[in-house]
N, C-alpha and C positions, 0 to 999 in steps of 0.2 A: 504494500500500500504506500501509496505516496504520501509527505507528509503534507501537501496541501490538502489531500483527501481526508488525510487523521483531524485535521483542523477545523474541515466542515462536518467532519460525524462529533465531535466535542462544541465547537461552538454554535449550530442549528439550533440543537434540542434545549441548548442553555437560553438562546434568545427565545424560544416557543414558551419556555419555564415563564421566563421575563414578561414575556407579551401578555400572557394568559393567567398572571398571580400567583403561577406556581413556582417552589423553588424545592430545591437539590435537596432528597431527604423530608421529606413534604410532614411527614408524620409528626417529627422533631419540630419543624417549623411551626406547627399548628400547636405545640405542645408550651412554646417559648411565644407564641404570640397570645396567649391563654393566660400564661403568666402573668406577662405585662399588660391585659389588659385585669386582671385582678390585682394586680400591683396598684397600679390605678385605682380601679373604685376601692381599694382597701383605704389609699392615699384620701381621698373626697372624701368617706365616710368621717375621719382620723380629723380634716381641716377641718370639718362642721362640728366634731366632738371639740376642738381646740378654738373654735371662734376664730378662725382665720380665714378669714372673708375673700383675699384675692387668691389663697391659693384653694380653697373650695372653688372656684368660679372660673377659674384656668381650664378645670377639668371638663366645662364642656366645649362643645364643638363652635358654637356662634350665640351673638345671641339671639338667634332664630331658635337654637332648642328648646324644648319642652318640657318643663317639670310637673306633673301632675300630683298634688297633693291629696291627701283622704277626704277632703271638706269636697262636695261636689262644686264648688265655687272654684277651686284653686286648681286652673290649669293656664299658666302662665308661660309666657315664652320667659328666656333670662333675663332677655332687657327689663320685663316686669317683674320678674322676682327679684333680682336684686334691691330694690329699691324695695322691697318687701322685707325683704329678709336681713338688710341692715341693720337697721334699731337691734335685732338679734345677735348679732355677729358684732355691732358695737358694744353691747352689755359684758360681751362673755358669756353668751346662754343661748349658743346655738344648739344643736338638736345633737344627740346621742345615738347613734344608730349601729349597731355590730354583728355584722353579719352571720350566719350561725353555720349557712349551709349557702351554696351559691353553684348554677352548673353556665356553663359558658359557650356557646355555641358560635363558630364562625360560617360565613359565608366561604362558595366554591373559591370564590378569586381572591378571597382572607383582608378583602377589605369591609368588608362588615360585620360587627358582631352583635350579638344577644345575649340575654343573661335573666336569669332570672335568683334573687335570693329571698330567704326568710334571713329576718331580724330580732333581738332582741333590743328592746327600744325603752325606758323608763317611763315616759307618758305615755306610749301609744298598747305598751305591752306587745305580745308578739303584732309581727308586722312581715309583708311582702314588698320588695320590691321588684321591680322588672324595667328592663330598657334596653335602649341602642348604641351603639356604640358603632363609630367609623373611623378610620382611618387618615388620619391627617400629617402626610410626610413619613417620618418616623414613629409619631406617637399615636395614642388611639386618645379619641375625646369622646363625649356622651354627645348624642344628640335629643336622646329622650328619654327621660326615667318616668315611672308610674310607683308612686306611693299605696300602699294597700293598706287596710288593719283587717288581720286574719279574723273571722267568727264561727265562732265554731257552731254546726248544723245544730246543734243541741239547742241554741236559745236563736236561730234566725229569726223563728216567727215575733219571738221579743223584741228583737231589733228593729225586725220591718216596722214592727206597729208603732215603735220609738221614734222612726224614721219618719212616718207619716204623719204623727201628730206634730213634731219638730218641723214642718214643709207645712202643714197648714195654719201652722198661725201666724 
């Protein structure tokens, strides 16, 4: 074999890897991209438990993302949550949230992820979260998280009717 020929059977399939999101060892890849994207939201959770405002708010993507909180009122892009969640993060009493269990899902091309965790949480008691996450250069950001408070099926019918009288008055 020639070694121009050795050159295009090595570097083809590497530019196809390139083109297409995959790379060399793909399994490892996904394993080390998993990571750091729970590196990450461990980091967020960590700057909202410490009241630090700019480096909770790095973490997500723009401030086009989405935070949806448990109140059915609170589904805010960042631009509007920040100015929410100030006064909070000025005090020193931003939110506690610690993840307990979390599974982390990417997309084919490993530029988008998902996730979904339970929490334990001091006011909300157990808690879900879930969201997105993309790709940005090297790092990954949030583009959209959803707040949950877990209920268990034992007292739903309680809640709903909690729910309902609390909506009509």
């Amino acid at each position: 074999m020639t070694q121009k020929r050795i050159t295009y059977i090595v570097i083809i399939p590497l530019l196809v890897m390139l083109m297409t999101g995959c790379s060399a060892g793909d399994d490892q890849s996904r394993k080390v991209q998993k990571k750091a994207i729970n590196t990450i939201l461990d980091d967020w959770h960590l700057a909202a438990s410490e009241a630090n405002f700019e480096r909770y708010f790095m973490h997500f993507a723009s401030d086009n993302s989405i935070f949806m909180g448990t109140d059915a009122t609170e589904r805010w892009t960042v631009a509007e949550f920040k100015p929410w969640a100030k006064p909070y993060f000025d005090e020193g009493k931003a939110w506690d949230f610690t993840p307990v269990e979390r599974h982390v899902y990417l997309s084919d091309n490993g530029q988008t992820a998902w996730f979904d965790e339970s929490l334990n949480t001091p006011n909300l008691g157990p808690a879900r979260g879930s969201g997105v996450l993309v790709k940005k250069a090297e790092s990954w950001k949030i583009a959209h998280y959803n707040l949950s408070i877990s209920i268990p099926n034992a007292i739903v019918d309680t809640v709903v009717k909690q729910v309902d009288e609390a909506l009509s008055e």
